[in-house]
DSSP file (Angstrom, degrees, kcal/mol; ACC not computed):
  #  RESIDUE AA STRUCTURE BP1 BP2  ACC     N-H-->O    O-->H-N    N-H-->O    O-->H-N    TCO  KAPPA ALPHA  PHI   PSI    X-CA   Y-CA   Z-CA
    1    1 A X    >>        0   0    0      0, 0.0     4,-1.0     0, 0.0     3,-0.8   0.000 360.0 360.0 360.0 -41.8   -3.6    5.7    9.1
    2    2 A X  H 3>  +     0   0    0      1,-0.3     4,-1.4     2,-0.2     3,-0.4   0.826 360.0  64.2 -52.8 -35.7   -7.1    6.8    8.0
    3    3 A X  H >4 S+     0   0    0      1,-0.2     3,-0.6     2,-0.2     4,-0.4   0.933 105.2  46.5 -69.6 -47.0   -6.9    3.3    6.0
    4    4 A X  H <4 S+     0   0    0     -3,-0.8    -1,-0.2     1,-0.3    -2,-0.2   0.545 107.8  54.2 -49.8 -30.7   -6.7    1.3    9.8
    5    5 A X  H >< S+     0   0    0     -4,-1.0     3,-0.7    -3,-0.4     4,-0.5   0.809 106.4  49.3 -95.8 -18.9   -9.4    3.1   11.3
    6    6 A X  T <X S+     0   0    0     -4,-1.4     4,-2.3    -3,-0.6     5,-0.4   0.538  92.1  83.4-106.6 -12.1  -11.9    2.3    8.5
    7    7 A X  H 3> S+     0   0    0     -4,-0.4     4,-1.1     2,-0.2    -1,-0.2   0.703  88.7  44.9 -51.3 -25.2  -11.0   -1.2    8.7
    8    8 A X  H <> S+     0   0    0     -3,-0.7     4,-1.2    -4,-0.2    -2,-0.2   0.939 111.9  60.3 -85.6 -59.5  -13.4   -2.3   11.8
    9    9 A X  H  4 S+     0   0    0     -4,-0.5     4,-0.3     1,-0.2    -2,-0.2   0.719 116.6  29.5 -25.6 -50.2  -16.1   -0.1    9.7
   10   10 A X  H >X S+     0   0    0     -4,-2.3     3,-2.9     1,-0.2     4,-1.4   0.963 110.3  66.3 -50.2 -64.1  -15.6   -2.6    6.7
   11   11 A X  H 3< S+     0   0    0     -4,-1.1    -2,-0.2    -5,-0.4    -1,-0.2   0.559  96.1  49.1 -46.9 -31.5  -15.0   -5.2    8.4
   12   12 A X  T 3< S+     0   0    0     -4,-1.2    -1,-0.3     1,-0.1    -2,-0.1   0.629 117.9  54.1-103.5 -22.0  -18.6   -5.5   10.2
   13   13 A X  T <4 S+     0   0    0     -3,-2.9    -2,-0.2    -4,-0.3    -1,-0.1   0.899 103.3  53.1 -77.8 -40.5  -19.9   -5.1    6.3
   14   14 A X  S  < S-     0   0    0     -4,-1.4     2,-0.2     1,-0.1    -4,-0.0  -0.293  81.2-103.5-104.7-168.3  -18.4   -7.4    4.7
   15   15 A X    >>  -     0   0    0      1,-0.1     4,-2.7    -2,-0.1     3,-0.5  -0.660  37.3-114.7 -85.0 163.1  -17.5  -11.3    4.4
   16   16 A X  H 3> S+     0   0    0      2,-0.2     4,-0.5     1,-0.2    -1,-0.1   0.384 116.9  46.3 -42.0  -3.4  -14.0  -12.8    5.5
   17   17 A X  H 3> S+     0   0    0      2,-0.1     4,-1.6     3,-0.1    -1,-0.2   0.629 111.0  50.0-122.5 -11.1  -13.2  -13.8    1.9
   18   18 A X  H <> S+     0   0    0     -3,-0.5     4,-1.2     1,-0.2    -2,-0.2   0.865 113.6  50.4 -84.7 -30.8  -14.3  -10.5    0.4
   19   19 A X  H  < S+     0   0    0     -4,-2.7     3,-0.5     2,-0.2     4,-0.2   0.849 104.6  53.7 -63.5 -14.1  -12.1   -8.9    3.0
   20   20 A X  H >X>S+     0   0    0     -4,-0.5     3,-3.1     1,-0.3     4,-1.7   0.973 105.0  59.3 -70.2 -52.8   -9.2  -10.9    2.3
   21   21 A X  H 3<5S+     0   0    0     -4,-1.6    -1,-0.3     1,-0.3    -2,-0.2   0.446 106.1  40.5 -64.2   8.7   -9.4  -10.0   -1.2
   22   22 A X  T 3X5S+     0   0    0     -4,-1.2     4,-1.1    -3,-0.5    -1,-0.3   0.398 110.5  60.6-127.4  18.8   -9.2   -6.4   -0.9
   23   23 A X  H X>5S+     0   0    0     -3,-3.1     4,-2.9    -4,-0.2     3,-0.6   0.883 113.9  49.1 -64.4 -81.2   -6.0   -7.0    2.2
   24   24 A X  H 3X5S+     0   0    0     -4,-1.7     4,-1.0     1,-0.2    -3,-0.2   0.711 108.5  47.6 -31.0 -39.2   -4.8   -8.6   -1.1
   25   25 A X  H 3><S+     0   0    0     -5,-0.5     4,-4.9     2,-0.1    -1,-0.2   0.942 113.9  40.7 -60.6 -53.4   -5.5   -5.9   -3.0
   26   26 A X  H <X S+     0   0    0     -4,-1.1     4,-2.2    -3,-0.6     5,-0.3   0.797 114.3  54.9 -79.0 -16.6   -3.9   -3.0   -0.9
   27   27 A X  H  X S+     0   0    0     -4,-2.9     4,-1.3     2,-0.2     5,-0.4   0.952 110.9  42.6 -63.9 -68.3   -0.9   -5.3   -0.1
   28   28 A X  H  X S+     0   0    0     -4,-1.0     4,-1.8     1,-0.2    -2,-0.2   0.958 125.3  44.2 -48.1 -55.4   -0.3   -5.9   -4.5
   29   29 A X  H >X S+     0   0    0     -4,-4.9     4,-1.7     2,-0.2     3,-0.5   0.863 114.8  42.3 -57.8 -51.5   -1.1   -1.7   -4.2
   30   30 A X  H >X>S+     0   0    0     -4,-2.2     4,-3.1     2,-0.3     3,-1.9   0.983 113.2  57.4 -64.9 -76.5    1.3   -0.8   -0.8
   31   31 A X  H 3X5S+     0   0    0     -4,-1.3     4,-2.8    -5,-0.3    -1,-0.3   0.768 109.2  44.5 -33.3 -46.3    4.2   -3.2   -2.6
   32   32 A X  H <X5S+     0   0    0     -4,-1.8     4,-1.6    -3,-0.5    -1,-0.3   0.807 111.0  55.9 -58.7 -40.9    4.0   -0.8   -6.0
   33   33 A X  H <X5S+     0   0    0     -3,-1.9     4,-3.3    -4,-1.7    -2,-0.2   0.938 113.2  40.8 -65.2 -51.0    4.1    2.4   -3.8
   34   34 A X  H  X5S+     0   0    0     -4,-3.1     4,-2.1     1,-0.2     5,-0.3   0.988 108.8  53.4 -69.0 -52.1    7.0    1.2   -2.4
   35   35 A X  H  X<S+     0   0    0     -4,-2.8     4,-2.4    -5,-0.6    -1,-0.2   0.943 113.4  49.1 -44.7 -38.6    8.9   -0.3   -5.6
   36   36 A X  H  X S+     0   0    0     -4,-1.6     4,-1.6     2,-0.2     5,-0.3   0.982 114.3  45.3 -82.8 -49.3    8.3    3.4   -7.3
   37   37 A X  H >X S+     0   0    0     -4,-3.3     3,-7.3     2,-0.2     4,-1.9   0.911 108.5  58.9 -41.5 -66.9    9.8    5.4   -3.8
   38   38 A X  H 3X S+     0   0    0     -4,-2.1     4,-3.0     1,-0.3     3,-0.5   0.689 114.9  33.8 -29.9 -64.4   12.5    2.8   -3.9
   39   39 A X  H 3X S+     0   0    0     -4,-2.4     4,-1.6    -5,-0.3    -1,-0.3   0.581 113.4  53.8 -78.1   1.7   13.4    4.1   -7.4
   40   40 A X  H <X S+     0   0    0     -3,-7.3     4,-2.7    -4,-1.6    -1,-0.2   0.813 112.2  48.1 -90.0 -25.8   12.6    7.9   -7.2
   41   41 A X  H  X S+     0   0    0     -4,-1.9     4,-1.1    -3,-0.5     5,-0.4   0.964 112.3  47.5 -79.7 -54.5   15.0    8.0   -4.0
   42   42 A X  H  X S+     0   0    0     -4,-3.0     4,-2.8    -5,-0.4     5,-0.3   0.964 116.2  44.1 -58.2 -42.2   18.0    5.8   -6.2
   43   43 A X  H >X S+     0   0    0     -4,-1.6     3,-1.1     2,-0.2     4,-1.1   0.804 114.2  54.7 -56.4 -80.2   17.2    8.8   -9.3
   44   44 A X  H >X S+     0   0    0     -4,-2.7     3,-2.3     1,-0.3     4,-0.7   0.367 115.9  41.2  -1.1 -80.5   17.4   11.3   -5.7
   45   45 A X  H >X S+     0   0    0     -4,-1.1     4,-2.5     1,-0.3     3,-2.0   0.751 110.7  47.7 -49.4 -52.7   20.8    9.6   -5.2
   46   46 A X  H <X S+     0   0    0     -4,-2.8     4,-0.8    -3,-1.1    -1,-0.3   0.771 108.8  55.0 -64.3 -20.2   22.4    9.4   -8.4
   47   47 A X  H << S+     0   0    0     -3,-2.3    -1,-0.3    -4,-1.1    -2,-0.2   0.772 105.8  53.7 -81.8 -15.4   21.7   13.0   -9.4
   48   48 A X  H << S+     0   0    0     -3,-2.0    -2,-0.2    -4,-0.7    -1,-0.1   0.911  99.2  59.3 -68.9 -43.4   23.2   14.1   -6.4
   49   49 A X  H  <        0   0    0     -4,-2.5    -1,-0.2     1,-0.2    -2,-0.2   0.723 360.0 360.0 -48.6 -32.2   26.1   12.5   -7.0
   50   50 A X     <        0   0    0     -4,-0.8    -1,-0.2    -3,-0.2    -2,-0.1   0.298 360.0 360.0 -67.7 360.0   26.8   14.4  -10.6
Protein backbone atom coordinates (compact mmCIF):
# COMPACT_ATOMS: atom_id res chain seq x y z
CA UNK A 1 0.00 0.00 0.00
CA UNK A 2 2.79 2.35 0.90
CA UNK A 3 3.89 1.67 -2.84
CA UNK A 4 0.29 3.54 -4.09
CA UNK A 5 0.52 6.36 -1.96
CA UNK A 6 4.06 7.36 -3.17
CA UNK A 7 2.89 7.07 -6.68
CA UNK A 8 1.22 10.78 -7.01
CA UNK A 9 4.70 11.83 -5.19
CA UNK A 10 6.73 10.34 -8.25
CA UNK A 11 4.52 10.87 -10.49
CA UNK A 12 4.68 14.95 -10.36
CA UNK A 13 8.79 14.19 -10.65
CA UNK A 14 9.09 12.38 -13.20
CA UNK A 15 8.27 11.96 -17.16
CA UNK A 16 5.44 9.57 -18.53
CA UNK A 17 7.99 7.33 -20.27
CA UNK A 18 10.31 7.16 -17.26
CA UNK A 19 7.22 6.26 -15.27
CA UNK A 20 6.08 3.62 -17.45
CA UNK A 21 9.35 2.07 -17.16
CA UNK A 22 9.54 1.53 -13.59
CA UNK A 23 5.26 0.33 -13.73
CA UNK A 24 7.23 -2.09 -15.97
CA UNK A 25 9.59 -2.70 -13.61
CA UNK A 26 7.43 -3.40 -10.49
CA UNK A 27 4.98 -5.42 -12.70
CA UNK A 28 8.35 -7.96 -14.11
CA UNK A 29 9.13 -7.60 -9.89
CA UNK A 30 5.15 -8.24 -8.40
CA UNK A 31 4.95 -11.30 -11.28
CA UNK A 32 8.28 -13.02 -9.51
CA UNK A 33 6.80 -12.45 -6.00
CA UNK A 34 4.07 -14.17 -6.96
CA UNK A 35 5.63 -17.16 -9.06
CA UNK A 36 7.95 -17.92 -5.77
CA UNK A 37 4.52 -17.78 -3.24
CA UNK A 38 2.86 -19.89 -5.82
CA UNK A 39 5.63 -22.52 -5.24
CA UNK A 40 6.42 -22.17 -1.52
CA UNK A 41 2.50 -22.72 -0.90
CA UNK A 42 2.61 -26.12 -3.56
CA UNK A 43 6.16 -27.22 -1.19
CA UNK A 44 3.28 -25.98 1.95
CA UNK A 45 1.02 -28.57 0.31
CA UNK A 46 2.95 -31.48 -0.53
CA UNK A 47 4.61 -31.73 2.78
CA UNK A 48 1.50 -31.79 4.44
CA UNK A 49 0.35 -34.40 2.57
CA UNK A 50 3.37 -36.87 3.75
Amino acid sequence: MAAFAAIPHIAEQLTKEQILERVQVTNVQSLVVLILLLILFKVKAMEQRM
